[in-house]
C-alpha positions in Angstrom: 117.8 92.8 102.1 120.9 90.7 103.2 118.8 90.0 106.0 115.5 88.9 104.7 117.9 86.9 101.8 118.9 85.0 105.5 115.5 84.3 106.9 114.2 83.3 103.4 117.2 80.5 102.9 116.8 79.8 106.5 112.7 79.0 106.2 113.7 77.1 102.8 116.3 74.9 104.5 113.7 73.9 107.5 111.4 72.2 104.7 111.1 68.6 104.8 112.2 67.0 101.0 109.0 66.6 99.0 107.3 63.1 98.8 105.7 61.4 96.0 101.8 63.0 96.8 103.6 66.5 96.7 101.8 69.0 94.4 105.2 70.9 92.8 102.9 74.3 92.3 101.2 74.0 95.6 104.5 73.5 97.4 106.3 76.4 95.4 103.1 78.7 96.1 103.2 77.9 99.8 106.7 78.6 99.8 106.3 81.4 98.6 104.0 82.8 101.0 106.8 81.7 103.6 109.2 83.3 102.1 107.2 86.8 101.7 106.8 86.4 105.8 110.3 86.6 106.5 110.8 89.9 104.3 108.6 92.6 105.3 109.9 95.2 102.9 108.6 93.0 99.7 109.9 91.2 97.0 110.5 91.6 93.6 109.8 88.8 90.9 113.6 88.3 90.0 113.9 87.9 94.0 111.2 85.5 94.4 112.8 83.0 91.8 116.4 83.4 92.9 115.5 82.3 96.7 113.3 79.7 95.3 115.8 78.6 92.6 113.0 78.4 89.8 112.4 79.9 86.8 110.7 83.4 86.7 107.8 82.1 84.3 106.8 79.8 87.2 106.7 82.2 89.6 104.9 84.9 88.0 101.8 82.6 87.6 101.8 81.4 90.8 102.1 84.9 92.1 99.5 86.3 89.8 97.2 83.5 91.0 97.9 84.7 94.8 97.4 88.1 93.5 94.1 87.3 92.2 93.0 85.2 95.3 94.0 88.0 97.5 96.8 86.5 99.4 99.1 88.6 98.0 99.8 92.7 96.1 102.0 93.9 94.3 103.3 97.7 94.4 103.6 99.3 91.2 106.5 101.5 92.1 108.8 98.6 93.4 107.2 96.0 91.1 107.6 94.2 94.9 105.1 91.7 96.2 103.8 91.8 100.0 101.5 88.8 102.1 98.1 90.7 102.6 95.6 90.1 105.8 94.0 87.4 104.1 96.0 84.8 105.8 96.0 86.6 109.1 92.4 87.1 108.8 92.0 83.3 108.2 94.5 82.4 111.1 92.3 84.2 113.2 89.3 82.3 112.4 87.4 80.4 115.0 86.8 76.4 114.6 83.0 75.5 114.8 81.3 76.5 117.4 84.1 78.5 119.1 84.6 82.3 119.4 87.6 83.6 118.0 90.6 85.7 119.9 89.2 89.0 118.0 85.8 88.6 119.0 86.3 87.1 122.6 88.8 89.8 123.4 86.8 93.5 121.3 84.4 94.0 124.5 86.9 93.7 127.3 89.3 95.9 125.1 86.8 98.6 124.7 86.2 98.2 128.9 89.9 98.8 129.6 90.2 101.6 127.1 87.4 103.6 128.8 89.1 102.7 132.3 92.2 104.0 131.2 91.4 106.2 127.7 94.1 105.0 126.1 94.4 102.7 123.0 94.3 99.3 123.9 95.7 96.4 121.2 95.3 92.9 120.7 98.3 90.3 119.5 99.9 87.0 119.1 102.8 85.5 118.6 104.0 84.8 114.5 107.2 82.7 113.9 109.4 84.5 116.5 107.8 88.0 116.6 104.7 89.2 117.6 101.6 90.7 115.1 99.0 93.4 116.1 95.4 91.2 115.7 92.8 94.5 116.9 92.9 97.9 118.6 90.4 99.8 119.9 91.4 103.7 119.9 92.1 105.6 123.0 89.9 108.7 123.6 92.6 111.2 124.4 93.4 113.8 121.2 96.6 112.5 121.2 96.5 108.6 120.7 99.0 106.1 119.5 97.4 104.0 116.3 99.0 100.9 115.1 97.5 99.2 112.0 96.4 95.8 111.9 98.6 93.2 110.9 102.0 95.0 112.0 104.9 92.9 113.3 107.0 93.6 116.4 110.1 92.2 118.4 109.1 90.2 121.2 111.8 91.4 123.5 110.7 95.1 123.6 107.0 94.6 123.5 105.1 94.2 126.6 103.0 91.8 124.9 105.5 90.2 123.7 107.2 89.5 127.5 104.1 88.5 128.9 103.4 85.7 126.2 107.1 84.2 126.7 107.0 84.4 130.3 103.9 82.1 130.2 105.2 79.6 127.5 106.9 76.6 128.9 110.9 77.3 129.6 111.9 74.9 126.5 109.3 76.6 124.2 110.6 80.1 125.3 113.9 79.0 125.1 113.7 77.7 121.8 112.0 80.6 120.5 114.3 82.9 122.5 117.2 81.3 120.2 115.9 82.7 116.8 114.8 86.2 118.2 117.3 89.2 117.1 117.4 91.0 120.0 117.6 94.3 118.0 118.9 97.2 120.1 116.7 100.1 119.4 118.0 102.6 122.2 120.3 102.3 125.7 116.7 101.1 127.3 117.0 98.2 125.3 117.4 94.8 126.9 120.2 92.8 124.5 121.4 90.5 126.9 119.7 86.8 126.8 120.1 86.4 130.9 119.0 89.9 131.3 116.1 89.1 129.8 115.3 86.0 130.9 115.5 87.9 134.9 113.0 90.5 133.0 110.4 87.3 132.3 110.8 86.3 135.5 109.8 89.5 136.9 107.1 89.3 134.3 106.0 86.4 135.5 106.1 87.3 139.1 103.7 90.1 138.8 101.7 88.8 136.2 102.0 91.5 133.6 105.2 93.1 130.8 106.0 96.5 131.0 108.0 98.3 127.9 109.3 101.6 129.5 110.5 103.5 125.7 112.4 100.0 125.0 111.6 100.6 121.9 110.3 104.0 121.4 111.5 106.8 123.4 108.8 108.2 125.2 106.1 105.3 124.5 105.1 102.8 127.2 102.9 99.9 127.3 101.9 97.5 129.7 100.4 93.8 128.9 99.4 90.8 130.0 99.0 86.9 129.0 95.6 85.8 127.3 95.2 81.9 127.6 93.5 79.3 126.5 91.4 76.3 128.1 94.7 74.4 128.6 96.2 77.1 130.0 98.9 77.8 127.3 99.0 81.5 125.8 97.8 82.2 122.8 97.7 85.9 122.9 98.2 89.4 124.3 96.4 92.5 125.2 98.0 95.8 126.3 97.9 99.5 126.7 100.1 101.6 124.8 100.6 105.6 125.8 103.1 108.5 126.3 105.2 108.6 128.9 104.0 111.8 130.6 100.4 110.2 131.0 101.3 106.6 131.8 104.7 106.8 133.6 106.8 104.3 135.6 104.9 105.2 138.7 101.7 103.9 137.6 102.5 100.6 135.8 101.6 98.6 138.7 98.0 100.0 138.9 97.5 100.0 135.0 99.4 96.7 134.9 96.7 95.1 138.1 93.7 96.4 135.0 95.4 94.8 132.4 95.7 91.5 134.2 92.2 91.2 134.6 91.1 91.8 131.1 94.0 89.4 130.5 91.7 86.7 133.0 88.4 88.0 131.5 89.6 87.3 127.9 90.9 84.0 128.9 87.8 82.8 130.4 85.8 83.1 127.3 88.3 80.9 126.1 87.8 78.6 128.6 90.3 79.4 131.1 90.0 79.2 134.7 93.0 79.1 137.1 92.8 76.8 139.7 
């Protein structure tokens, strides 16, 4: 909780001071919702109004009110509230006349998962981690499933390497700075400079690998998704056990991977030159 407390007063302190067109509720309800990002696990009422430094009263309507609108829900055991979809299903929205990530990206996922029958996910960057978008299901009995709308570290995912290594180096530097670097096992890569050597590697071949980084016995492989300017705006990747998509075979799986990568990107407009 100590943690999330930290994130929360951290995303409070980053806001600009109000002007005189604020709208006091709308600012608190949006700060809300920012808050709620930064704590996975949930917040209670009492929690909400400490960080925010308001009274309770105000916060439960304003809650209730996202409650009802669907932005947020409340568990009954832990009284805690949590974000829903709703905003990530409105983030993912396409502007007029434009295809969005999701739906330029669901054929070419289902392609690579029957070239390679295992389950293949879609994701993006969010604040400094990364969020599952879509999956499509691998066809062996034993699959790995990962629900929509998860979060993940940046530096263990595949994804996740293959996004930074394409932002520009003061972007990924930047966003480099607020990442935790959590160790999750000795495969782990803590280090900032060994990193950075893993993005260029990333970079070099155009596609992340995660070898158990952050799961023993779980690898993935991904590549960049980009858009018309050439600047990334998401990931695709193939996730698997060990014994069926070892070391030995990133380099083929990873060469498949980069082309949906390409074939995803050109829907969106991207060609390379």
């Amino acid at each position: 909780m100590a943690t999330n407390r930290n994130r929360s007063s951290s995303l409070l302190a980053e806001r600009k001071a109000p002007s005189k067109y604020s709208v006091p509720n709308l600012d608190r309800a949006l700060s809300i919702l920012e808050i709620l990002s930064a704590a996975p696990a949930g917040l209670t009422l009492s929690e909400l109004a400490a960080t925010l430094e308001i009274p309770t009263n105000s916060v439960f309507r304003i809650s209730r009110t996202l409650e009802e609108r669907g932005y947020l829900e409340r568990n009954e055991g832990s009284k805690k509230f949590h974000l829903t979809q709703k905003l990530l299903r409105l983030s993912c929205a396409p502007a007029a006349g434009e295809r969005s990530l999701t739906e330029s990206a669901l054929e070419t996922m289902r392609s690579l998962r029957d070239a390679t029958m295992e389950t293949v996910l879609l994701g993006t960057i969010s604040g400094a981690e990364g969020i599952v978008l879509e999956q499509v299901p691998g066809r062996h009995p034993f699959r790995f499933c990962v629900d929509v709308g998860v979060r993940f570290e940046l530096h263990t995912a595949a994804p996740g390497k293959s996004m930074l290594a394409a932002l520009p180096p003061a972007e990924a530097g930047a966003l480099m700075d607020r990442m935790p670097f959590t160790r999750f096992n000795a495969r782990t890569i803590t280090e900032r400079a060994a990193f950075e050597a893993e993005l260029q590697r990333t970079r070099a071949c155009g596609f992340g690998v995660d070898e158990g980084e952050e799961r023993e016995g779980a690898h993935c492989v991904g590549s960049v998704i980009l858009d018309r300017q050439g600047a990334p705006v998401g990931g695709i990747w193939i996730t698997g056990p060990s014994s069926r998509l070892p070391a030995s075979r990133f380099a083929f799986v990873g060469s498949l991977v980069r082309e949906a990568a390409l074939s995803v990107s050109a829907k969106l407009g991207y060609f390379p030159s």
